[in-house]
PDB file as gemmi writes it, atoms N, CA and C in Angstrom:
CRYST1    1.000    1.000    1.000  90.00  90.00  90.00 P 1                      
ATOM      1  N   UNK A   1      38.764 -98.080  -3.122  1.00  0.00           N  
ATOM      2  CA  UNK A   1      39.431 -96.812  -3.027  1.00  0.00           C  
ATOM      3  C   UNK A   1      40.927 -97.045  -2.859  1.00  0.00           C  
ATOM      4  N   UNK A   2      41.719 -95.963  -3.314  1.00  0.00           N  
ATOM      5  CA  UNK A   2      42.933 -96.492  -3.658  1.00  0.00           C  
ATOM      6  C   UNK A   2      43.619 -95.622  -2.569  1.00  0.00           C  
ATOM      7  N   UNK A   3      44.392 -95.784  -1.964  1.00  0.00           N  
ATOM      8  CA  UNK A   3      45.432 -95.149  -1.138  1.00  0.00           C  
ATOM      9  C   UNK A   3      46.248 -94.273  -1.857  1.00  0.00           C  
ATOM     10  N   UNK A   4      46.277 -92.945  -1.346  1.00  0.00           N  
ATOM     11  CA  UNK A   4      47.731 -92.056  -2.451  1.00  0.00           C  
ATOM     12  C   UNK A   4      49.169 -92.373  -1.018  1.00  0.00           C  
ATOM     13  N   UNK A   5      49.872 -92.495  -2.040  1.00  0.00           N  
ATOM     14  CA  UNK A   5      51.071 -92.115  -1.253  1.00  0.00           C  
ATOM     15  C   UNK A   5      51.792 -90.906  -1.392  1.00  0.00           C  
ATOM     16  N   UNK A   6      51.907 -90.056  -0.337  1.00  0.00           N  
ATOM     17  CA  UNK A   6      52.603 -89.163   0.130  1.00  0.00           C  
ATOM     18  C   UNK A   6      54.159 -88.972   0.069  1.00  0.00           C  
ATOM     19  N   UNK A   7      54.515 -88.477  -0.705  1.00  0.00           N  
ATOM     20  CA  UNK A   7      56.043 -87.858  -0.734  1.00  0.00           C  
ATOM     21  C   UNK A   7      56.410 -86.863   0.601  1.00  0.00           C  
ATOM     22  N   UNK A   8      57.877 -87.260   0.960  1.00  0.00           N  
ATOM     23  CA  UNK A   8      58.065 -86.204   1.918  1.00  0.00           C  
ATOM     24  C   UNK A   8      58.818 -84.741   1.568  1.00  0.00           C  
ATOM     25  N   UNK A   9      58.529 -84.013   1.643  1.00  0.00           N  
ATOM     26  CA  UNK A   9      58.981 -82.596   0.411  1.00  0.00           C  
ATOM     27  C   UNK A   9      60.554 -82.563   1.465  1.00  0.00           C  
ATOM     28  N   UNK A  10      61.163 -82.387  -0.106  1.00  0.00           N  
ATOM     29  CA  UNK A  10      62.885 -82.358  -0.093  1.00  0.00           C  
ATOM     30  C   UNK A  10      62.818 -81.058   0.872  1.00  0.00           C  
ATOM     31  N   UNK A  11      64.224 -81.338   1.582  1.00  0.00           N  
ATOM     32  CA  UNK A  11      64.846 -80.578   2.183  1.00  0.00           C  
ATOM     33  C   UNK A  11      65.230 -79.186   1.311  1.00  0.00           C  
ATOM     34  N   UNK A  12      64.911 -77.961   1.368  1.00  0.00           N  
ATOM     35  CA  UNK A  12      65.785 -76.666   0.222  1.00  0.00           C  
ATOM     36  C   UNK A  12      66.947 -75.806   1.487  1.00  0.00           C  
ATOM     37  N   UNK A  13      68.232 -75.935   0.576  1.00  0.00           N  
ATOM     38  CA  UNK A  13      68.724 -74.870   1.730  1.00  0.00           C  
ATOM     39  C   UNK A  13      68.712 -73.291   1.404  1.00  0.00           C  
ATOM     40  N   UNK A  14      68.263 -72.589   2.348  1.00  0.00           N  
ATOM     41  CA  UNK A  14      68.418 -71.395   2.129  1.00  0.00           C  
ATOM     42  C   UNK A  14      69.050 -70.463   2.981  1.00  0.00           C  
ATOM     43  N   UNK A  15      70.207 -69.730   2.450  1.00  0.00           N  
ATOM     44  CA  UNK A  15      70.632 -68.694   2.284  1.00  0.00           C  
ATOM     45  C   UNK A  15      70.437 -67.486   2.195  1.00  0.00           C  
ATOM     46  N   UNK A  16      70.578 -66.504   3.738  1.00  0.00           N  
ATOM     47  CA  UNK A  16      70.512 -65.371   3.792  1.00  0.00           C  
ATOM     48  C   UNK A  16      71.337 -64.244   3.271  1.00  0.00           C  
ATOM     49  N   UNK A  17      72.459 -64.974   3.124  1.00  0.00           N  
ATOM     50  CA  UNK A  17      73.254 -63.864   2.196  1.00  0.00           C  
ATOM     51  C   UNK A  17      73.401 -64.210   0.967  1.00  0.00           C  
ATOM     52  N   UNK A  18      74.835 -63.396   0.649  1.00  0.00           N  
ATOM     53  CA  UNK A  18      74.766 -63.053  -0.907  1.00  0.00           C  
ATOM     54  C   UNK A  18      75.537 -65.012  -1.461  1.00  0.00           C  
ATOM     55  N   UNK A  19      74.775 -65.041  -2.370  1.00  0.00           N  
ATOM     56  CA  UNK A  19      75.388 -66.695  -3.453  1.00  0.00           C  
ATOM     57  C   UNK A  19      76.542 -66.474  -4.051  1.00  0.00           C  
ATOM     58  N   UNK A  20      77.679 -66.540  -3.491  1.00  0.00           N  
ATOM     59  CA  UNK A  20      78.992 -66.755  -4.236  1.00  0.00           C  
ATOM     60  C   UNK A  20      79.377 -68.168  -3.826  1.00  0.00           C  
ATOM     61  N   UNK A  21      80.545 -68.477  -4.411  1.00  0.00           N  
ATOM     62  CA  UNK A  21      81.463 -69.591  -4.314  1.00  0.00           C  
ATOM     63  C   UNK A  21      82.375 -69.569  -3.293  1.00  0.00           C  
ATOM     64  N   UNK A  22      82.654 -70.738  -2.540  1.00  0.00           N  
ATOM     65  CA  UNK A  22      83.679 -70.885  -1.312  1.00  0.00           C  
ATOM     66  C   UNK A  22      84.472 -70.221  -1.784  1.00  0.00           C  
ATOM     67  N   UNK A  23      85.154 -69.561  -1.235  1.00  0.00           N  
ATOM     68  CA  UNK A  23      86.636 -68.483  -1.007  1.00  0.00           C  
ATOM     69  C   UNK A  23      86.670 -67.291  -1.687  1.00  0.00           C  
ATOM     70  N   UNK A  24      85.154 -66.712  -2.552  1.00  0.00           N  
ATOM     71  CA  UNK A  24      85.390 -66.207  -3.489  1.00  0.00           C  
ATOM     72  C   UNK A  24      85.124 -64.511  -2.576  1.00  0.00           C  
ATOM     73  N   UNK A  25      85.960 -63.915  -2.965  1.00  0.00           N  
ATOM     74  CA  UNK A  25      85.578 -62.513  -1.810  1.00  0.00           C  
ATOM     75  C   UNK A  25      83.847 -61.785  -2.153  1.00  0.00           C  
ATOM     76  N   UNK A  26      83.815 -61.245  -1.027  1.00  0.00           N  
ATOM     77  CA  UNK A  26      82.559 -60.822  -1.226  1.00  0.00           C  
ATOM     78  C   UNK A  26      82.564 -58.811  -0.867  1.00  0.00           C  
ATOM     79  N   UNK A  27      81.969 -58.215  -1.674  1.00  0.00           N  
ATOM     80  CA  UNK A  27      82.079 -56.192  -1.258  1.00  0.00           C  
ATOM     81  C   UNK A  27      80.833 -56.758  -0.867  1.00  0.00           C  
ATOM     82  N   UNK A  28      81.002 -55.624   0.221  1.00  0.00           N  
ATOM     83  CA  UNK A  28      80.389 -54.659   0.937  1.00  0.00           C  
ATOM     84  C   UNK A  28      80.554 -53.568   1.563  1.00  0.00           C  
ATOM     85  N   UNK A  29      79.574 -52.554   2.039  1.00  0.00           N  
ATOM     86  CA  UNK A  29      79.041 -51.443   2.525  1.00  0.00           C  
ATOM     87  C   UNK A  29      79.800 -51.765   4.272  1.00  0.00           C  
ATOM     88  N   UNK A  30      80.191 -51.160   5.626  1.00  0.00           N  
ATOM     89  CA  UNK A  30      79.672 -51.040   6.465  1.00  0.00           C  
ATOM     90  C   UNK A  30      79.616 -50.133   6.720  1.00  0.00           C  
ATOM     91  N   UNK A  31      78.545 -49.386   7.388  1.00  0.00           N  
ATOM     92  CA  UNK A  31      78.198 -48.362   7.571  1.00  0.00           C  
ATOM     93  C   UNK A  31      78.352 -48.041   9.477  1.00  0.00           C  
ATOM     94  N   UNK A  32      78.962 -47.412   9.982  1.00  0.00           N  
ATOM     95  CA  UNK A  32      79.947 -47.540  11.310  1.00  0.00           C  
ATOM     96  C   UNK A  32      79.072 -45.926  11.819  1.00  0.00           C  
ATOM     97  N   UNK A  33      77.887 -46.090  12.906  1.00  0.00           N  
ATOM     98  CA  UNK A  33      77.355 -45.102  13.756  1.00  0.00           C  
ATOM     99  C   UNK A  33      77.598 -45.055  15.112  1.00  0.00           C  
ATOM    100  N   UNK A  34      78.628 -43.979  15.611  1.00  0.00           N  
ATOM    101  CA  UNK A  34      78.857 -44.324  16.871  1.00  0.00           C  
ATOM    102  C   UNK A  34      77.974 -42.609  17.890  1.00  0.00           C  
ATOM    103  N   UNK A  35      77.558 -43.347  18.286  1.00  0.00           N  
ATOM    104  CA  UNK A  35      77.006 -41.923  19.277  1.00  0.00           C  
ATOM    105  C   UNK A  35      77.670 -42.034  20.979  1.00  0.00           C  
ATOM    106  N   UNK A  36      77.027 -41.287  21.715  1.00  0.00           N  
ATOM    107  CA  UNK A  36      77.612 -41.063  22.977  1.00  0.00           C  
ATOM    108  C   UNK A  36      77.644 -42.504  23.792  1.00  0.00           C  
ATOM    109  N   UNK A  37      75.959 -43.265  23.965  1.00  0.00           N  
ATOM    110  CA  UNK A  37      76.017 -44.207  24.058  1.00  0.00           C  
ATOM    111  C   UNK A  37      76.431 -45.465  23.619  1.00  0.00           C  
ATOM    112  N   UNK A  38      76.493 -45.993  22.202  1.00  0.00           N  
ATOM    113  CA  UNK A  38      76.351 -47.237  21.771  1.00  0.00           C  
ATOM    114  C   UNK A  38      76.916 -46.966  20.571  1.00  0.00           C  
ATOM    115  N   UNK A  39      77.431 -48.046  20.089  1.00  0.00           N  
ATOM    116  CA  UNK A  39      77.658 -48.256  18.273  1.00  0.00           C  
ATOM    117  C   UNK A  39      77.112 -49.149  17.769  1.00  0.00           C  
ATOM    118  N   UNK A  40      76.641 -48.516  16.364  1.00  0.00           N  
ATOM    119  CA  UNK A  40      76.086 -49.517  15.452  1.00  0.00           C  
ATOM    120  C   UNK A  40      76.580 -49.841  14.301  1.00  0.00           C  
ATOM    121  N   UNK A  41      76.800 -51.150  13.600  1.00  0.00           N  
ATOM    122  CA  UNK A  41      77.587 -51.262  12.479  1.00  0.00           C  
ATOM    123  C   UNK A  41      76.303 -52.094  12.063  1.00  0.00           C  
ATOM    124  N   UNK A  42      76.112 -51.367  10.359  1.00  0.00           N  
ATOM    125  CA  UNK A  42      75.304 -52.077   9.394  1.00  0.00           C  
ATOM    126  C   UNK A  42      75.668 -51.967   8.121  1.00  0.00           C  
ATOM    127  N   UNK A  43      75.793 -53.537   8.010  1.00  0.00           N  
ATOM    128  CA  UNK A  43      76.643 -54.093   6.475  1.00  0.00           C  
ATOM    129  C   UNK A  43      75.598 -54.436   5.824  1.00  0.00           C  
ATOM    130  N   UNK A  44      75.684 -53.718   4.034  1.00  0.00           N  
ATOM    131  CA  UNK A  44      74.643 -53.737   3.623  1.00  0.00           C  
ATOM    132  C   UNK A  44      75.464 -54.046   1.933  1.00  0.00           C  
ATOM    133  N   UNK A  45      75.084 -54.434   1.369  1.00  0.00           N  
ATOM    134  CA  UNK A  45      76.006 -54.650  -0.495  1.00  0.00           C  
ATOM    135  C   UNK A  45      76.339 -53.505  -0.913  1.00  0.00           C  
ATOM    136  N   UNK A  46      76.930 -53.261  -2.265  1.00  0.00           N  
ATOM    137  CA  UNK A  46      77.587 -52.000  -2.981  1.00  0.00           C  
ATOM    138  C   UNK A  46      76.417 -51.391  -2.753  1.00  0.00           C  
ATOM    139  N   UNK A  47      75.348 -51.474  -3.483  1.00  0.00           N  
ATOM    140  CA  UNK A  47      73.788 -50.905  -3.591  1.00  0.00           C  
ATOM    141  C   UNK A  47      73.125 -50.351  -2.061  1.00  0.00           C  
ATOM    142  N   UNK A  48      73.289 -50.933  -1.386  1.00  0.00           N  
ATOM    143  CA  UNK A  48      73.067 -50.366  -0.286  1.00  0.00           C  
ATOM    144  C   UNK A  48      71.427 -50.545   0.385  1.00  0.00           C  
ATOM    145  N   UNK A  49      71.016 -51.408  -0.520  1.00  0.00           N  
ATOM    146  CA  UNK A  49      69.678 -51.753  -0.795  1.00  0.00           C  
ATOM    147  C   UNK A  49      69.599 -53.049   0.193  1.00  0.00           C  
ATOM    148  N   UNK A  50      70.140 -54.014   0.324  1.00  0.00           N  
ATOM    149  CA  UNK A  50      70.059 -55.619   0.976  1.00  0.00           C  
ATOM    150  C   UNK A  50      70.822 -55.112   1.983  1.00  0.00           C  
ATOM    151  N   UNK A  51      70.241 -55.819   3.297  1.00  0.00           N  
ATOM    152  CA  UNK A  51      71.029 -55.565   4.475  1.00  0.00           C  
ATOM    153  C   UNK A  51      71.579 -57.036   4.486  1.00  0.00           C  
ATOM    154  N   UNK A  52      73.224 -57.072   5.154  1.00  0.00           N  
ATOM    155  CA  UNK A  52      73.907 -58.407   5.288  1.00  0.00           C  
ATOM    156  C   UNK A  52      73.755 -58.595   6.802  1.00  0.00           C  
ATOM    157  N   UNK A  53      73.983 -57.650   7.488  1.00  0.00           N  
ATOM    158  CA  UNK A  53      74.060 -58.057   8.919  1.00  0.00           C  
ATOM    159  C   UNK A  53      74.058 -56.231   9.755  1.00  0.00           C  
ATOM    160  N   UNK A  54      73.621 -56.698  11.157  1.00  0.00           N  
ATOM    161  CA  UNK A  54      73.176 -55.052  11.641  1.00  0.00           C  
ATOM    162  C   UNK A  54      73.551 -55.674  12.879  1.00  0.00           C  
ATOM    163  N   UNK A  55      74.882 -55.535  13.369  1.00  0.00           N  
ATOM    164  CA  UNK A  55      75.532 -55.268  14.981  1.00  0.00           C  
ATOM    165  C   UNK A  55      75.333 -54.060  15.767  1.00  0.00           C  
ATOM    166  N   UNK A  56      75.169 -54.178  16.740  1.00  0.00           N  
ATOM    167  CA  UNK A  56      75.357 -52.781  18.161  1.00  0.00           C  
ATOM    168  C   UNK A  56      76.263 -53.433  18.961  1.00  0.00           C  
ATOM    169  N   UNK A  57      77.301 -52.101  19.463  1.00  0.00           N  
ATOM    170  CA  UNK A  57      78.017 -52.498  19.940  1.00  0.00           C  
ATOM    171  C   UNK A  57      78.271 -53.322  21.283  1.00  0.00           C  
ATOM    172  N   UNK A  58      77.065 -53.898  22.085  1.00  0.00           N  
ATOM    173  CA  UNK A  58      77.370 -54.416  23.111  1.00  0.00           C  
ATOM    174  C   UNK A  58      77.145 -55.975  22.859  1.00  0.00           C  
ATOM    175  N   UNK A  59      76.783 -56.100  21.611  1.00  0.00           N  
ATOM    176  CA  UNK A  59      76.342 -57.468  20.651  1.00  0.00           C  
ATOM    177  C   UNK A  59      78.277 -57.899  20.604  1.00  0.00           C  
ATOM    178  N   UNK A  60      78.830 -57.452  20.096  1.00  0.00           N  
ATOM    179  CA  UNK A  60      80.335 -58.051  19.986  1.00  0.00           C  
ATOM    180  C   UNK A  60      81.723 -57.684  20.868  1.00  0.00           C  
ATOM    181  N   UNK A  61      81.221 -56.300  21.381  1.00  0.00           N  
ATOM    182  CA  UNK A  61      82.410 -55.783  22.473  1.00  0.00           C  
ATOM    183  C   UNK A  61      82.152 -55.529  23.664  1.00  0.00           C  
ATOM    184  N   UNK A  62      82.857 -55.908  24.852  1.00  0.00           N  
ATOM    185  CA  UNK A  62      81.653 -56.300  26.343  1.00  0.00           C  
ATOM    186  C   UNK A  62      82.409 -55.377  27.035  1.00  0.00           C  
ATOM    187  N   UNK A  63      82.653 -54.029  26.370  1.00  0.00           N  
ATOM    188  CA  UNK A  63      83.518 -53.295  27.532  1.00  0.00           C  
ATOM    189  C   UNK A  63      82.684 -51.851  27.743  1.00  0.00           C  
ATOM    190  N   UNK A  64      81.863 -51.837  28.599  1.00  0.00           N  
ATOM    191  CA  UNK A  64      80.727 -50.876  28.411  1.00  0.00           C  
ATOM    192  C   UNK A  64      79.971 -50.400  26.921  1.00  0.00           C  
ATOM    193  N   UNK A  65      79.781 -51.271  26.581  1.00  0.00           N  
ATOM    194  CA  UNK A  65      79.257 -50.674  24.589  1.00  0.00           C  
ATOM    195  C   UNK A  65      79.777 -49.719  24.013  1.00  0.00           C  
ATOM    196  N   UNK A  66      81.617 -49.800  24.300  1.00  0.00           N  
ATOM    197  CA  UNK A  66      81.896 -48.869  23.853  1.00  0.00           C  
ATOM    198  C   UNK A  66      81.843 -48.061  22.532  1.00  0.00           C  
ATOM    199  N   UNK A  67      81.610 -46.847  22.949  1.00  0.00           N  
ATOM    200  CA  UNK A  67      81.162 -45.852  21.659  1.00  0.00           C  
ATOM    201  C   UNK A  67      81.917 -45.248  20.844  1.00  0.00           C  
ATOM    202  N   UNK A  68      83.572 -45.857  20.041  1.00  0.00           N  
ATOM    203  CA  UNK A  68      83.736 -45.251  19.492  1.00  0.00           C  
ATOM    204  C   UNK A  68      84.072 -46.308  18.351  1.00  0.00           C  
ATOM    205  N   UNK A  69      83.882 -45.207  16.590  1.00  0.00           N  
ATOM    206  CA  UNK A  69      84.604 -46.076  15.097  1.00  0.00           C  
ATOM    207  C   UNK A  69      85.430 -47.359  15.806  1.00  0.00           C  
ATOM    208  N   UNK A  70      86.642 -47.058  16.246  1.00  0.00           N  
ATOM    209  CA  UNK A  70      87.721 -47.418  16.591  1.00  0.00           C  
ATOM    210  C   UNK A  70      87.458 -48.771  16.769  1.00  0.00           C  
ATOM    211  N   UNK A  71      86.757 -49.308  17.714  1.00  0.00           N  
ATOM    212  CA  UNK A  71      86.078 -50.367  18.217  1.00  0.00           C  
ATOM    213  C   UNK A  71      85.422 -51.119  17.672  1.00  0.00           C  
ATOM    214  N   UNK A  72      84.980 -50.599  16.609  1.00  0.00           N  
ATOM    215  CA  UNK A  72      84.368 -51.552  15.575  1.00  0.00           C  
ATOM    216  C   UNK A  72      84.773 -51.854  14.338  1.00  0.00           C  
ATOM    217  N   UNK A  73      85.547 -51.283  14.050  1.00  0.00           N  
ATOM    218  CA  UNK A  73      87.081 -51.319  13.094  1.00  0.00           C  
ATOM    219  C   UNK A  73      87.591 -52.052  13.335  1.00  0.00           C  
ATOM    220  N   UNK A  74      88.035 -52.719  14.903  1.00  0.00           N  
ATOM    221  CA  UNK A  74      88.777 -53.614  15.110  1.00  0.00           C  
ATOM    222  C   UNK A  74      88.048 -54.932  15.177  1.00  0.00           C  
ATOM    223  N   UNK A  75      86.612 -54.582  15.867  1.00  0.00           N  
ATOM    224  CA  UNK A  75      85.339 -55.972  15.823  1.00  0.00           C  
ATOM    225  C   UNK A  75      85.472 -56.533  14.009  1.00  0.00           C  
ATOM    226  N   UNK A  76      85.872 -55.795  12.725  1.00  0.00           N  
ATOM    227  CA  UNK A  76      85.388 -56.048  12.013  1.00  0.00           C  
ATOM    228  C   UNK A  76      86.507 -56.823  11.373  1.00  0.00           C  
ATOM    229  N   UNK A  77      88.015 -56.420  11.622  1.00  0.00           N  
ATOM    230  CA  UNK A  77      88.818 -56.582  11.107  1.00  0.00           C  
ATOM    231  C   UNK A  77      89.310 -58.421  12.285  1.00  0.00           C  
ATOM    232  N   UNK A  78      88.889 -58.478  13.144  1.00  0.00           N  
ATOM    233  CA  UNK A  78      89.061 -59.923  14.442  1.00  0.00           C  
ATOM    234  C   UNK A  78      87.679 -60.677  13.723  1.00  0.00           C  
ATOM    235  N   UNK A  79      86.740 -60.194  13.022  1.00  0.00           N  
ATOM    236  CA  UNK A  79      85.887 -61.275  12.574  1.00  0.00           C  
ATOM    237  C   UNK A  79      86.168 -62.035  11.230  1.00  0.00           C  
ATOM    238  N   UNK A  80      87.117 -60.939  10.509  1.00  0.00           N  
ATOM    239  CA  UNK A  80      88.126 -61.673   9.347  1.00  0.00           C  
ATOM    240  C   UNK A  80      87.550 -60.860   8.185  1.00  0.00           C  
ATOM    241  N   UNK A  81      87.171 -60.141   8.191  1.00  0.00           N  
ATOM    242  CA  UNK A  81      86.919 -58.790   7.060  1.00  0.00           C  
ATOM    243  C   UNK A  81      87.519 -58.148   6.213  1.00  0.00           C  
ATOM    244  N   UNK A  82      88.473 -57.677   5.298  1.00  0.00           N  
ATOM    245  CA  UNK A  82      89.466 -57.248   5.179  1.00  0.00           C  
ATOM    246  C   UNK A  82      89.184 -55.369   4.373  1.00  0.00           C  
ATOM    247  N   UNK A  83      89.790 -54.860   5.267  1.00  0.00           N  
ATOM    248  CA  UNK A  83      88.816 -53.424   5.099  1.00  0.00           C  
ATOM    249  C   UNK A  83      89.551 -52.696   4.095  1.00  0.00           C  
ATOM    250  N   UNK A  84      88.974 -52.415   2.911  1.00  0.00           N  
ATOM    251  CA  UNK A  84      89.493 -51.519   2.115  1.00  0.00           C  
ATOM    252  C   UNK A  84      89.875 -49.814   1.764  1.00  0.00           C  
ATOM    253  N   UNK A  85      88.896 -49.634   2.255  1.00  0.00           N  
ATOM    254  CA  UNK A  85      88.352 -47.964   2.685  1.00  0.00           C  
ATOM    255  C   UNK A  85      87.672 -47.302   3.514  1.00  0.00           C  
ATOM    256  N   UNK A  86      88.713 -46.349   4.023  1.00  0.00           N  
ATOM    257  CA  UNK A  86      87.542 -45.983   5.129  1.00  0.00           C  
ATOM    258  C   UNK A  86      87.858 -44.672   4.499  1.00  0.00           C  
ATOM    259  N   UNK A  87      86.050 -43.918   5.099  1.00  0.00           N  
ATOM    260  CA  UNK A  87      85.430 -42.695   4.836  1.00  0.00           C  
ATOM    261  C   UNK A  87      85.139 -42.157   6.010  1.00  0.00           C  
ATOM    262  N   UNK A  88      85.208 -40.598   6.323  1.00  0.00           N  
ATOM    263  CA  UNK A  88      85.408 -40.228   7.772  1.00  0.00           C  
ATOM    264  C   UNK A  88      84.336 -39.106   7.043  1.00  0.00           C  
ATOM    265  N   UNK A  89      82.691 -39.527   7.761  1.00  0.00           N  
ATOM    266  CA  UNK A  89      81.928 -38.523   7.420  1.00  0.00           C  
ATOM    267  C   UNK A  89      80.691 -37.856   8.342  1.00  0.00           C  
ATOM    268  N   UNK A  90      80.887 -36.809   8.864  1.00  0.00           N  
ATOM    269  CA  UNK A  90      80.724 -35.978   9.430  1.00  0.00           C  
ATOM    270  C   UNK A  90      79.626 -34.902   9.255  1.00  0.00           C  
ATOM    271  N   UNK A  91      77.939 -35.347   9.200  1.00  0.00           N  
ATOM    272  CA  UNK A  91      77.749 -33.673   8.707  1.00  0.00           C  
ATOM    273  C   UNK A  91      77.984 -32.802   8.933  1.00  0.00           C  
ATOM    274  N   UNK A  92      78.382 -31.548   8.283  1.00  0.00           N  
ATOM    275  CA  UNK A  92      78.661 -30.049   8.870  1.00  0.00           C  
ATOM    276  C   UNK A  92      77.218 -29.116   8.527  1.00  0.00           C  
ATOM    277  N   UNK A  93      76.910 -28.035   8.891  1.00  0.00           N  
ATOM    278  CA  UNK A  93      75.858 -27.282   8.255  1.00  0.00           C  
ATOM    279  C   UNK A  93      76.605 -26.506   7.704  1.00  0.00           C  
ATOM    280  N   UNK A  94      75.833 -26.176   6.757  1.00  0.00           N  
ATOM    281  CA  UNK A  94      76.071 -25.511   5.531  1.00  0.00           C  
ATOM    282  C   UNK A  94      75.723 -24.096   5.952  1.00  0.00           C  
ATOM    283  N   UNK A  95      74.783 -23.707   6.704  1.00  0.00           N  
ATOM    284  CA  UNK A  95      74.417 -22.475   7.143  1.00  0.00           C  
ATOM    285  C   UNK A  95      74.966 -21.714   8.414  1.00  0.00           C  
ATOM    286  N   UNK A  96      75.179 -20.790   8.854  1.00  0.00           N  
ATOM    287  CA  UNK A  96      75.356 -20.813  10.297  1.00  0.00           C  
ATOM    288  C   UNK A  96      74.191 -21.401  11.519  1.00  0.00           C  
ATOM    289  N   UNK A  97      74.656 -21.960  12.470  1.00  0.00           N  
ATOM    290  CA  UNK A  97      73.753 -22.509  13.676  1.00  0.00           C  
ATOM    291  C   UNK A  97      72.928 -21.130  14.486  1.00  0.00           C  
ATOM    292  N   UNK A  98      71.831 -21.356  14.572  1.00  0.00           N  
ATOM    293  CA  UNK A  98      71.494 -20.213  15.607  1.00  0.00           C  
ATOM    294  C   UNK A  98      71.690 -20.900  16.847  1.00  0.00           C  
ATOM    295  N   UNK A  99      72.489 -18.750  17.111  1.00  0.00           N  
ATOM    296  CA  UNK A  99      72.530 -18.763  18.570  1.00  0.00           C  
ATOM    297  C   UNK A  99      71.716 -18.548  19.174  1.00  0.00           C  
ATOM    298  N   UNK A 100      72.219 -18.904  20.622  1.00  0.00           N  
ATOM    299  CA  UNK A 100      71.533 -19.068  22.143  1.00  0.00           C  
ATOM    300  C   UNK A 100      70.777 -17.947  22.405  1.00  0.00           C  
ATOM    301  N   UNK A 101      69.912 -17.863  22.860  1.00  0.00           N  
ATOM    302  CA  UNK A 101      69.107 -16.666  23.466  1.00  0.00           C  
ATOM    303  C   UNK A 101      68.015 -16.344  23.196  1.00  0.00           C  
ATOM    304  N   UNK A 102      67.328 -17.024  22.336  1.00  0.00           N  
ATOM    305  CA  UNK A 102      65.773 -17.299  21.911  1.00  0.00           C  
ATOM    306  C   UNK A 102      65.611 -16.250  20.730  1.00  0.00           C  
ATOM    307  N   UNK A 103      64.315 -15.457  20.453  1.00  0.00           N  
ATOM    308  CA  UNK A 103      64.077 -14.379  19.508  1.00  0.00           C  
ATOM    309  C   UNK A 103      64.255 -13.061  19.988  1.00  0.00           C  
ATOM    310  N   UNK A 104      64.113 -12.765  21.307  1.00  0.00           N  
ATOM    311  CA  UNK A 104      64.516 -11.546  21.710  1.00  0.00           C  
ATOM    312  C   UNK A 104      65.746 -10.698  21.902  1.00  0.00           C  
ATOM    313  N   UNK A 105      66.850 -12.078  21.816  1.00  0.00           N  
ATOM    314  CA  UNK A 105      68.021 -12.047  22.002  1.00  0.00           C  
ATOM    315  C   UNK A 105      68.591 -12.293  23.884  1.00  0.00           C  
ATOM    316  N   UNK A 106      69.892 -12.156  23.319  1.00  0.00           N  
ATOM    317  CA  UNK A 106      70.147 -12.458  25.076  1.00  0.00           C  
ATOM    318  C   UNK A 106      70.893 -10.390  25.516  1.00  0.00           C  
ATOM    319  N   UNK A 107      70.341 -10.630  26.526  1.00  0.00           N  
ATOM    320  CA  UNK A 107      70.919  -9.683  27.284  1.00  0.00           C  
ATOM    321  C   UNK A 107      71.909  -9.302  28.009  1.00  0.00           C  
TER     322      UNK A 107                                                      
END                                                                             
């Protein structure tokens, strides 16, 4: 009986983000949610489909998680980002809000 010899399987590197070339710039999406408590920034490609990376704000800024854009504008721009556009978006309703006072109305 013959002995097999065993190969040791090559090393593969893999890569979670996007495959470009050293220095070559890379677009993206971030998408900047700040609520009362916490902020969240999630960078995702033009498509919006592949997520690159998903921060909250107490992950990069240690000053109570602070909750505002502002703060993570600056987290993004100190990590070496270079920001092209910003969009300031807000839903509004389209309808009027109902008021206070249930169905009977207020008195």
């Amino acid at each position: 009986m013959r002995l097999s010899t065993t190969e040791a399987p090559k090393e593969q590197n893999v890569s979670l983000g996007p495959q470009v070339a050293e220095g070559e710039p890379v677009f993206g999406v971030a998408d900047i949610f700040a609520s009362f408590n916490d902020t969240f920034v999630h960078v995702t490609d033009m498509s919006g489909k592949e997520t690159i990376s998903r921060v909250t704000g107490g992950m990069k800024v240690k000053a109570d998680h602070e909750s505002s854009p502002q703060s993570a504008l600056r987290a993004l721009a100190r990590a070496g980002m270079s920001i092209g556009r910003i969009e300031y978006f807000t839903p509004v309703p389209t309808d009027c809000t109902r008021r206070k006072g249930g169905r009977r109305g207020r008195l």
